[in-house]
C-alpha positions in Angstrom: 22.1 46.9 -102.1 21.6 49.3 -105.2 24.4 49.4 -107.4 25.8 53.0 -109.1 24.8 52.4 -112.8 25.6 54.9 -115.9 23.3 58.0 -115.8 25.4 59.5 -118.4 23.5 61.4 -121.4 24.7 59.0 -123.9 22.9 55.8 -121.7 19.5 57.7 -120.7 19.3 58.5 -124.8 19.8 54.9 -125.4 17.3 53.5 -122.7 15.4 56.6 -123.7 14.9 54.9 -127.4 14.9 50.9 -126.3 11.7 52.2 -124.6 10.2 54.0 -127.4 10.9 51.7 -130.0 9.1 48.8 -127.7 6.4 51.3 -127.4 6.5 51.6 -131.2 6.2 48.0 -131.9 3.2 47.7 -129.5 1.5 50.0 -131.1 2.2 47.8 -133.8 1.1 45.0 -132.5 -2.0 46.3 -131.1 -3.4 47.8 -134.1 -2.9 44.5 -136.3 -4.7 41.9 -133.4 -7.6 44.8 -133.7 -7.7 45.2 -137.9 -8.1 41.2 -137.5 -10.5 41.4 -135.0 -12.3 44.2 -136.8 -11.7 47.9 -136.7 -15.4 48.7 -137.3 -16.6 45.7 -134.8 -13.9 46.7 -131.9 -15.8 50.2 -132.1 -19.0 49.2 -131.8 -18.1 46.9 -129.3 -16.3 49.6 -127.2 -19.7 51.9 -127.4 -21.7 49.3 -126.2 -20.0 48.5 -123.2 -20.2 52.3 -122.3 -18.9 54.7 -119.7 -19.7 52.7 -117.1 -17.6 49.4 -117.1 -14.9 51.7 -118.8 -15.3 53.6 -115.6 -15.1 50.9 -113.4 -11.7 50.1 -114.9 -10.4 52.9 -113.8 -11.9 52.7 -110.6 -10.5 49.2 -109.7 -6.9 50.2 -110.9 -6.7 53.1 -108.5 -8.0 50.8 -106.0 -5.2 48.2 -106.8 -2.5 51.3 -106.7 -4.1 52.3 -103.4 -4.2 48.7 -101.7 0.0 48.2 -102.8 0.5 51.8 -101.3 -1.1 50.9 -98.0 0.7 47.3 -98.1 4.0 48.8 -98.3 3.1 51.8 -95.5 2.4 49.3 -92.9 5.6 47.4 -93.6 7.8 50.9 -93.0 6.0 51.3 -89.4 9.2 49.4 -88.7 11.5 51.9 -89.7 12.9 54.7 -87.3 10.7 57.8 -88.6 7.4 57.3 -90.0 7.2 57.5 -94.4 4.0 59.8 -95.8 1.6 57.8 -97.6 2.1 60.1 -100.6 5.3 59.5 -101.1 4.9 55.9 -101.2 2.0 56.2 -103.4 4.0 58.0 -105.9 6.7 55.7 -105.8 4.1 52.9 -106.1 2.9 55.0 -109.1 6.0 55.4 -111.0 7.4 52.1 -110.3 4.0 50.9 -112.3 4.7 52.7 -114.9 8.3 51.5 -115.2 6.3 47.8 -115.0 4.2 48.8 -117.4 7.2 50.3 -120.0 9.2 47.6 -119.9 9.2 43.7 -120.7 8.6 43.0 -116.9 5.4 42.9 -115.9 6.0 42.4 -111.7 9.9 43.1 -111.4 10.9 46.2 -113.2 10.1 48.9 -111.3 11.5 47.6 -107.7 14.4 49.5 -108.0 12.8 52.8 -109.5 10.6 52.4 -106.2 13.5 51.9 -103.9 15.3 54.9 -105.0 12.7 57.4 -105.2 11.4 56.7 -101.9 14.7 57.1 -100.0 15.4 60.3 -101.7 12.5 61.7 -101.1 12.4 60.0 -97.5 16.3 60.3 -96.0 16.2 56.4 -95.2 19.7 54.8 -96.8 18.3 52.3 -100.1 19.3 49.2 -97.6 16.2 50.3 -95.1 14.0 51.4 -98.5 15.0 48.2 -100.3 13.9 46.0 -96.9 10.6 47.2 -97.4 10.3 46.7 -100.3 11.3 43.7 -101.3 9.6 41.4 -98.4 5.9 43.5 -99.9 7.4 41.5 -102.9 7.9 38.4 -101.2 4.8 39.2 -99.4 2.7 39.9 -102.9 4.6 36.9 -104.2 2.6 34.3 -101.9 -0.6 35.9 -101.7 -0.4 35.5 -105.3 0.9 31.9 -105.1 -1.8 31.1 -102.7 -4.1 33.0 -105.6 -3.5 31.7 -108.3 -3.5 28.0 -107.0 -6.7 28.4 -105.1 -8.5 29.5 -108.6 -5.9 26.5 -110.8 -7.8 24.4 -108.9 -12.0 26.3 -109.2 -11.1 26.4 -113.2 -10.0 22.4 -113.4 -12.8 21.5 -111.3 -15.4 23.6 -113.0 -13.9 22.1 -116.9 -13.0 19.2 -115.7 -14.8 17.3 -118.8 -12.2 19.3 -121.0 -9.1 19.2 -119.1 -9.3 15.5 -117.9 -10.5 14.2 -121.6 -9.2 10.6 -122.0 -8.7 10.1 -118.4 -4.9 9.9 -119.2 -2.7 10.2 -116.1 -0.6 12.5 -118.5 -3.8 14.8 -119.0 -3.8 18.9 -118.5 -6.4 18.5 -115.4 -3.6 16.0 -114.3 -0.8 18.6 -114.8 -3.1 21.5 -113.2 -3.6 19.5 -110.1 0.1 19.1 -109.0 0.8 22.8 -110.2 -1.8 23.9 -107.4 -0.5 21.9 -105.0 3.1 22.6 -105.5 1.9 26.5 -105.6 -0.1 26.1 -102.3 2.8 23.8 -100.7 5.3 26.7 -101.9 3.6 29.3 -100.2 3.3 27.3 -96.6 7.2 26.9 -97.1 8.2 30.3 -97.1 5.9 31.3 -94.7 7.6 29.3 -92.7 10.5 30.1 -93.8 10.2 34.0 -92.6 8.9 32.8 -89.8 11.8 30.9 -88.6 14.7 32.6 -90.3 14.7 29.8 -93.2 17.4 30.7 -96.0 15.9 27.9 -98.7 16.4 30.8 -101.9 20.3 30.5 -100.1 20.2 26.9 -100.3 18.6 26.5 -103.8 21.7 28.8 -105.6 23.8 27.0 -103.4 22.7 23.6 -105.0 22.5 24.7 -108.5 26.0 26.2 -108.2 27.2 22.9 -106.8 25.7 20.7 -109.7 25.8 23.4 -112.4 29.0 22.6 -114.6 31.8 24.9 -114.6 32.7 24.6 -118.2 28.9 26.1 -119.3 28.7 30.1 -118.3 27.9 31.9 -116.1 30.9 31.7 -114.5 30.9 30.0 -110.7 31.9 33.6 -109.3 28.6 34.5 -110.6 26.3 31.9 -108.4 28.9 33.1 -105.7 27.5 36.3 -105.9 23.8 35.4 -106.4 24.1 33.0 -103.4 25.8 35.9 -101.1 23.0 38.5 -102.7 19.8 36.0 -102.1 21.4 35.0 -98.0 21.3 38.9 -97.6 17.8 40.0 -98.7 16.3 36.6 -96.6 17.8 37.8 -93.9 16.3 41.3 -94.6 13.0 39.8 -94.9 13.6 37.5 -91.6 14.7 40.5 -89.9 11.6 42.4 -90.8 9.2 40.2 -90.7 10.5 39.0 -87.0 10.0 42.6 -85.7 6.5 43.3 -86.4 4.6 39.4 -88.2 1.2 41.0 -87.4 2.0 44.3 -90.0 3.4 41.5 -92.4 0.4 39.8 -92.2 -1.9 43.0 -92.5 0.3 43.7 -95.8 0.0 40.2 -97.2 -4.1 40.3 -97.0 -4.0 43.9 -98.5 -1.7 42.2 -101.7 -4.1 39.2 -101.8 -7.3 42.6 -101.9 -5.1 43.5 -104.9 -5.1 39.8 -107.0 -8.7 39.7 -105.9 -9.4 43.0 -108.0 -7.9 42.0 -110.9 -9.9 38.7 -110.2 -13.3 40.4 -110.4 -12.6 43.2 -113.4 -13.7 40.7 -116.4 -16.6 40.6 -114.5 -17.6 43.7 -113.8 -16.6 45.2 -117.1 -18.8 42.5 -118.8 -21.6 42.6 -116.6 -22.0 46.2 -116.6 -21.6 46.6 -120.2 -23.2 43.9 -121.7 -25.0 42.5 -118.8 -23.3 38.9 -119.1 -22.6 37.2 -115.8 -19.7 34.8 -115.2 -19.4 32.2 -113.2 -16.6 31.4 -110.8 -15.4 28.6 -112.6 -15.1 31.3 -116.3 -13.6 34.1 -114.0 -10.6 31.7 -112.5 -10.0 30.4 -116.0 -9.5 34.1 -117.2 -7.5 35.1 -114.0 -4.9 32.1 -114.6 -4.5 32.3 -117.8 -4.2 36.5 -117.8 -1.6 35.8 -115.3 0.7 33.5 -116.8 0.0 35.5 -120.4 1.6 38.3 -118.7 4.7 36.4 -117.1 5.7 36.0 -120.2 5.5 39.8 -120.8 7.9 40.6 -124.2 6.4 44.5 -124.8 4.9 47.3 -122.9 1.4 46.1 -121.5 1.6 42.7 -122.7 0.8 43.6 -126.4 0.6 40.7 -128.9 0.6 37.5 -126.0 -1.5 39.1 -123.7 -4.6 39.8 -126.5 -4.0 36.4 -128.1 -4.4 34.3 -125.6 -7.4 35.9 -123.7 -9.1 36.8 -126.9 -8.7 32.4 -127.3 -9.9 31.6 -123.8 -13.4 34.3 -124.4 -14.5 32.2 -127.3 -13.4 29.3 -125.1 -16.1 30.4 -123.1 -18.7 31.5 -125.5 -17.7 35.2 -125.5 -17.1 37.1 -128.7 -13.9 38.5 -129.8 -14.5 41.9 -130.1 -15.4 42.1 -126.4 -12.8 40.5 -125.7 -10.9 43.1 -127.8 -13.0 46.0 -125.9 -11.7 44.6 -122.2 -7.9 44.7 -123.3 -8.5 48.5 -125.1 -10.0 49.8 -122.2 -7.2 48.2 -119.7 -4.8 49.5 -122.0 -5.9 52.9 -121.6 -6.0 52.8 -118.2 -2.6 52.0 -118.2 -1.5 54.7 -120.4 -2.8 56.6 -117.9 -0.4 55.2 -115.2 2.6 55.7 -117.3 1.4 59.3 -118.0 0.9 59.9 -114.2 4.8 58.5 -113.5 6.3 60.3 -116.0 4.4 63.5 -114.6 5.2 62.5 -111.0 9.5 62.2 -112.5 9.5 65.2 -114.3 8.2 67.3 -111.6 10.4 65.9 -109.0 13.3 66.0 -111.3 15.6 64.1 -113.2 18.3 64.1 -110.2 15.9 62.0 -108.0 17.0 59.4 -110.1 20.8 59.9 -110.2 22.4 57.8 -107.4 25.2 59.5 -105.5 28.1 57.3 -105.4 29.0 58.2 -101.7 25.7 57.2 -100.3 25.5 54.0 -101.9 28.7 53.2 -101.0 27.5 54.1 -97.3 24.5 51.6 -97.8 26.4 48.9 -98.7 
């Protein structure tokens, strides 16, 4: 399941400084979007909003970190031994941070999480891995379902914007069979759990059957990505056969956590400035924050993420700078996180990362 990889000093210096110079140009980033924003506006904007919706911030990201840790404890009920709830939370926490760090805002720290919670538990990285990666698929669809349910508030509520011309070809158009592709996908593999369904299997299969040899990768490699995708659906089957009521109790705690980020714009705004949104503004800022950040490039989503919200505020009749005040705020919150994981590795140590090659081979 988890492959040895090189955790010689030479590699941990060189991912040691990949990370530090996207850090660096971050930084970068973020302090050119605010000197054109305005240094001096930014400011003032940040002490009017206050301690309280800055606060609340803070608040709703532990709650988020809590929700994914209590997700993830109900799905190891089906394990042999029971796992602490701190240990997953730390796991949780430091597999954040790595999310957070690096150019992959919902993907990067799977792995991280997987290792440090069979190390710290005794469970082989096969069961850990289980776990974890049908909370994945289980985050995946409540955030399908999600994110389609508020496509379709936001094209509804600007539907005089996004259906302009009445072309079949229009965005409100393209919005529409988005959602219900989204909402169709999630049915699909919910079924597909359900029943044992292999279609991730069946979909590598296909593209390796149509995909030219001549153009790389090479067809080994969909051999191996078809074998790889049949083995963790069958994980997820296996799982999610044995106990579909804890799956179930996971996926509404995962669809609590895309609800929280949901709300924050809203909270943060009304408590600072005391300016309400609708549900129509807040689904057109959850979508669009969202896809922003799947095309995460740098640590936190600097550059795209502050760009494209800071264009969908005045959108919606709400300045810049608090626009500006939202992301800085978030931003710190997430510094936080990242403190809080590197904390968490340097006091467990750095061999809680370093995979022995005899129990992985076991796993396998």
């Amino acid at each position: 399941m988890i492959s040895t990889t090189d955790h010689t000093p030479h590699s941990t210096i060189r991912r040691t400084i990949s990370v530090g110079v996207l850090i660096f140009i971050s930084f970068g980033i973020l302090a050119a979007v605010v000197y054109w924003v305005g240094i001096a506006e930014t400011w003032e904007a940040l002490g009017e909003v206050g301690l309280a919706s800055f606060g609340a911030l803070g608040l709703l990201a532990g709650l988020v970190l809590l929700l994914q840790t209590l997700a993830w404890l109900i799905l190891t009920r089906s394990l042999r031994r029971p796992v602490r709830f701190g240990v997953l939370f730390e796991a949780t926490l430091v597999g954040l941070a790595v999310n957070i760090l690096t150019p992959s805002s919902y993907l990067g720290g799977e792995p991280v999480k997987v290792v440090f919670a069979g190390r710290r538990t005794g469970y082989s990285y096969r069961d850990m891995a289980g776990t974890v990666v049908l909370c994945k698929y289980l985050e995946a669809l409540s955030f399908l379902l999600f994110f389609g349910c508020s496509t379709a508030i936001a094209t509804v509520s600007f539907s005089d914007i996004l259906f302009e011309g009445g072309s079949l070809l229009s965005l409100g158009s393209v919005l529409i069979l988005v959602t219900a592709a989204l909402i169709l996908l999630c049915v699909v593999l919910w079924l597909g759990m359900s029943r044992n369904w292999r279609p991730l299997y069946r979909l590598v299969g296909l593209l390796a059957a149509i995909w030219p040899a001549a153009i790389w990768p090479h067809p080994a490699f969909w051999s191996r990505l078809r074998e790889n995708a049949g083995r963790m659906e069958a994980r997820i089957s296996i799982i999610f056969l044995r106990s579909p009521l804890k799956a179930f109790g996971a996926f509404c705690l995962l669809a609590a956590t895309h609800a929280t980020f949901f709300v924050k714009p809203a909270i943060f705004l009304y408590l600072g400035i005391g300016l309400g949104l609708d549900l129509g503004e807040l689904s057109l800022i959850f979508v669009a924050s969202q896809a922003l950040l799947a095309l995460q490039l740098t640590p936190s989503g600097a550059g795209t993420l502050d760009g494209g919200l800071i264009g969908i505020f005045l959108l919606l009749g709400i300045s810049e700078v608090h626009c500006m005040a939202l992301l800085l705020c978030l931003r710190f919150w997430d510094a936080v996180a990242v403190g809080m994981g590197a904390l968490i590795c340097t006091r467990t140590g750095a061999s809680m990362f370093s995979i022995d090659k005899d129990r992985n081979t076991a796993d396998k």
